[in-house]
N, C-alpha and C positions, 0 to 999 in steps of 0.2 A: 700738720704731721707731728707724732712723736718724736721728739730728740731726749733721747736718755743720756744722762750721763751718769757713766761709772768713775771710783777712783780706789785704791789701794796702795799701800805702801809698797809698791812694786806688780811682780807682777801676777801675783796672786789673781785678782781680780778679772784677768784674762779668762780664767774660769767658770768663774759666774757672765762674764759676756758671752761664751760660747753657748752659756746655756739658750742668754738672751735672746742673739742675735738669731739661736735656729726655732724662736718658738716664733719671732715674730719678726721677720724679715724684711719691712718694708720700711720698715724706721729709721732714723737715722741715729748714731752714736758717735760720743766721745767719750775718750776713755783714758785717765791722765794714770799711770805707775808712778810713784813717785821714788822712784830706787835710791836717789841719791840720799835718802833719808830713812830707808827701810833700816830696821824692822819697827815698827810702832810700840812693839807690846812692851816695852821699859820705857818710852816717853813720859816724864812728867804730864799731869793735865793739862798744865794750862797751856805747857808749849804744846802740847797734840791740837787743844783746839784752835789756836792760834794755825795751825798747820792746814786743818780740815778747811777753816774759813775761808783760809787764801784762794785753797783749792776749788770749791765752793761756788766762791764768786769769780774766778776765772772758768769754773763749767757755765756760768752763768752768762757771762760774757761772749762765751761763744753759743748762745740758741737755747740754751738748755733746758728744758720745762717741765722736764720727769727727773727728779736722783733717784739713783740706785746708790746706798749705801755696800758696797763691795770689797766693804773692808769691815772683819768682825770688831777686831781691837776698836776701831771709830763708831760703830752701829753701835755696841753697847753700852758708850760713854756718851754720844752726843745724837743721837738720831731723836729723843724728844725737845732737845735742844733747838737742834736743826729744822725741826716742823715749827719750832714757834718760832724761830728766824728769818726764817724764807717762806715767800710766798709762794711755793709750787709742793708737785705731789714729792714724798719721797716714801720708798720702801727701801726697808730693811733686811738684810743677811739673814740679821739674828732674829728677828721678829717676827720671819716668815716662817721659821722651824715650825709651829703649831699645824701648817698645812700639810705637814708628813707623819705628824703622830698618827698611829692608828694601835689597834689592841695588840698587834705587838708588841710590842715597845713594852719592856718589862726592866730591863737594869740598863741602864743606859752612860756610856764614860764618853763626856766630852773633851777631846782635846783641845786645846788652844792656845794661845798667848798668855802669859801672868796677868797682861791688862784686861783680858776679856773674861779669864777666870773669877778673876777681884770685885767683878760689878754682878758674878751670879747669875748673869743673863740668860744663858743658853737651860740653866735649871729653872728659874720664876718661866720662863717660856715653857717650856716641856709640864711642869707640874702645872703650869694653869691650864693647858686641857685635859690632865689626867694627872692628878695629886696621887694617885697608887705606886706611878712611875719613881722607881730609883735612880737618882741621877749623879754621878761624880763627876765633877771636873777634874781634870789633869790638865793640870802649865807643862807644857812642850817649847822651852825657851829656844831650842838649840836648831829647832827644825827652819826655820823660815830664813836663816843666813844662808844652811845649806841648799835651801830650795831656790835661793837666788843667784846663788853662783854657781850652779849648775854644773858642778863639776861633780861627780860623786869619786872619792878615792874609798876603799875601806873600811878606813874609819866612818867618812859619812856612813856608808853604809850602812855600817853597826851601830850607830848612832840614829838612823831611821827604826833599822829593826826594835832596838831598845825600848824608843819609846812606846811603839807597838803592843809589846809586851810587858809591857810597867800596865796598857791598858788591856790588855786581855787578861792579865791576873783578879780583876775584877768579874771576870766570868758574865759579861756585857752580854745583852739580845744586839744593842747597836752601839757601832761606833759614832758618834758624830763626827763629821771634822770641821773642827769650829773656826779655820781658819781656812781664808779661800787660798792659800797656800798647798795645803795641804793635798788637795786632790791630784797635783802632781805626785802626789808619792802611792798615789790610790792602787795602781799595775802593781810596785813592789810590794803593799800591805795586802789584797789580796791572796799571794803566795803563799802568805805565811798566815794570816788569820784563817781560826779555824771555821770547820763547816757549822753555819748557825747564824754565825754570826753576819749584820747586814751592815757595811757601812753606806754611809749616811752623807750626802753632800747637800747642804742646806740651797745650792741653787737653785735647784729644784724647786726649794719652798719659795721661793722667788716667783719662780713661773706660774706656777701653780697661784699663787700672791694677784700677778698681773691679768691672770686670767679670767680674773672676776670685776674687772675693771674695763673702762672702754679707751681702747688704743688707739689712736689714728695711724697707718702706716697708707704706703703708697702702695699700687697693682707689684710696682717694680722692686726691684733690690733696691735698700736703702744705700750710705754711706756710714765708715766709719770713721773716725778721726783718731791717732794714737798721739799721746802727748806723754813723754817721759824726760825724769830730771835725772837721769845717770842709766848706769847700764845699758844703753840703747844697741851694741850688741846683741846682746841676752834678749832683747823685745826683738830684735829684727829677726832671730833665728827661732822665737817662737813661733810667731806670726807666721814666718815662710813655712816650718813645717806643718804649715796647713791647720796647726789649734784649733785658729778660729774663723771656719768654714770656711779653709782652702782662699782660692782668688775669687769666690765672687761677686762680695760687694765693693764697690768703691773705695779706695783707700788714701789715706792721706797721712802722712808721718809729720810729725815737727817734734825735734828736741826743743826746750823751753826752761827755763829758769824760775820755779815755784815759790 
């Protein structure tokens, strides 16, 4: 059977599992947030990969034999790293974006971390299936504290909208959101993004990714496994409002020390 495992620097990566866990239901997952360490996107390198490794070979440790790279800032600093490290399959966040371009796609503003910005990734992807496409990055440093602590006061607030609007003044066909953080803020940017404009959630390209690929899963619901190193709060009260598909696959919770 498939055992996927995800990871992110928090709980971003819950996201992309949702997507995972309803295309393809009979697998099983583990999925480590590492919040006590969040946000990744100002990590030095070498401590990031020192950070990924750990994580890595503790998915490893527990079954693991598919990664899902479920964190952008990590996919586009070490995911060809990580394939020539490990012997198993891994797919990428940021690598699967080419499965969503289509002749749409005409200006295009990525958000994302300073780290994910810095490696250019999310534009060498997008301009290798279609070099006509305009692509801007925007560093959205401020976003991923406020999406971890889950409180919005007004200032957050206006601090979502902001950055919003720093990327609509680009006059965007899409938005990306280049960080699996960010689809939590997807409800409140809708409201305000104008008509036209489509965002963009690279999980998708994920699925779309796996789907060309041969899965093993079971007749039955699989299991999932949550592993977090802080906030575990904040995971339990996402988890419970039903995120990620409600009660019902199997579930197993452990805090753990990363």
């Amino acid at each position: 059977m498939t055992h996927f495992g995800l990871f992110d620097s928090g709980i971003g990566g819950l996201t992309v599992l949702r997507r995972v866990v309803t295309a393809f239901p009979g697998c099983e997952y583990s999925y480590v947030g590492d919040s006590a360490r969040a946000p990744y996107g100002g990590r030095p390198y070498e401590e990031l990969w020192q950070i990924n490794k750990g994580i890595i070979e503790f998915l490893i440790s527990r079954g693991v034999n598919h990664l899902i790279m479920a964190c952008n800032t990590s996919c586009s600093q070490f995911l060809d790293v990580i394939r020539k490290e490990y012997d198993l399959p891994v797919t990428g966040i940021v690598t699967s974006i080419p499965e969503l371009v289509d002749e749409a796609f005409k200006r295009v503003v990525v958000m994302a971390t300073q780290a994910t910005v810095n490696t250019h990734a999310y534009r060498s992807m997008i301009m290798a299936k279609d070099p006509s496409i305009e692509v801007i990055e925007l560093a959205c440093p401020t976003l991923v504290p406020i999406i971890e602590r889950g409180e919005f006061n007004l200032d957050d607030l206006a601090e979502v909208n902001r950055a919003l609007n720093e990327a609509i003044i680009f006059d965007p066909s899409h938005i990306v959101m280049g960080c699996t953080h960010y689809p939590f803020l997807e409800e409140i940017w809708r409201e305000t993004c104008p008509k036209g404009v489509t965002l963009v959630n690279p999980a998708d390209g994920i699925v779309k990714a796996l789907s060309g690929i041969e899965i093993k899963g079971g007749e039955k619901q699989g299991k999932i496994e949550y592993y977090v190193s802080g906030n575990e709060t904040r995971f339990q009260d996402i988890i419970e409002s039903d995120l990620v598909l409600g009660s019902s696959p199997t579930r197993f919770w452990l805090t753990c020390a990363l």
